[in-house]
C-alpha positions as CSV (number, residue, x, y, z in Angstrom):
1,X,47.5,83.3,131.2
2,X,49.8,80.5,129.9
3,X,48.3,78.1,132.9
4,X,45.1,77.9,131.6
5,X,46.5,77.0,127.8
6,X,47.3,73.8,127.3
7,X,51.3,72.6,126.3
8,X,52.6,73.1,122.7
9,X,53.8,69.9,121.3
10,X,57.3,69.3,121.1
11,X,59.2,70.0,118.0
12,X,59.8,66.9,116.0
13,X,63.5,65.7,115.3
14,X,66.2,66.8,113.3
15,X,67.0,64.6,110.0
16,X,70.0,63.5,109.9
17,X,73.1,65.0,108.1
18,X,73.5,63.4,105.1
19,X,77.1,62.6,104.1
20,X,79.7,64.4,102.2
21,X,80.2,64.0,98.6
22,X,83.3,61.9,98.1
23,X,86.2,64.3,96.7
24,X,87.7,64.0,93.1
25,X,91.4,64.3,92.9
26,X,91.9,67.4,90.9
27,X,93.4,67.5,87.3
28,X,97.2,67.7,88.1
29,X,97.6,69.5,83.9
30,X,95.6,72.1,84.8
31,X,97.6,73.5,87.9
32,X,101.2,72.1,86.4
33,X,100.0,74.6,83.5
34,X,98.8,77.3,85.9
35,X,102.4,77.4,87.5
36,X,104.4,77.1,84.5
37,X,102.3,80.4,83.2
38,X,103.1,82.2,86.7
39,X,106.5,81.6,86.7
40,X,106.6,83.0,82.8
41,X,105.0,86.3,83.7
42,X,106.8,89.5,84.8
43,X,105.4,91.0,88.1
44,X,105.5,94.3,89.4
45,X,108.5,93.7,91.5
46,X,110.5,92.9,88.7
47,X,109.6,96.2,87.3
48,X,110.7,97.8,90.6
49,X,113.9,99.5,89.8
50,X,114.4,100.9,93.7
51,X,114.8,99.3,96.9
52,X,112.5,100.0,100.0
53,X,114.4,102.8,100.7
54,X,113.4,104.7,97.4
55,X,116.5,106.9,96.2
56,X,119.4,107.7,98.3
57,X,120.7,110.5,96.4
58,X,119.2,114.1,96.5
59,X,117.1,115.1,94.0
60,X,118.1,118.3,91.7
61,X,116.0,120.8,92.5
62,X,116.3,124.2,90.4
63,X,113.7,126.8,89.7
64,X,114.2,128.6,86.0
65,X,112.9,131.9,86.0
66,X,111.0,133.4,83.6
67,X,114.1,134.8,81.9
68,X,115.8,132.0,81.1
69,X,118.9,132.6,83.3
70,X,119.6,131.4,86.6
């Protein structure tokens, strides 16, 4: 029945955008001491004492019995 209902009005206008905030240079002490603290630190791949490939030589594998021998 939306012929016999009369027309919504249409919706009013979108405000404008308002513009950005300008952008601050940042504080170049802050990331020079950031770095120099990075570059100090040990990471784990400096712990790594392997390559990729993990060992190469074969592991010694020996069972002891119970007795002590063998």
């Amino acid at each position: 029945m939306s012929f016999l209902s009369s027309k919504t009005p249409p919706p009013p206008p979108i405000p404008p955008v308002p513009p950005p905030a300008p952008i601050k240079a940042p504080d170049t002490s802050v990331e020079d001491a950031v770095r120099a603290d990075v570059k100090r630190r040990k990471g784990r791949t400096s712990t790594i004492a392997t390559s990729g490939m993990g060992l190469t030589t074969e592991a010694e594998v020996s069972k002891t019995s119970l007795l002590g021998s063998q």
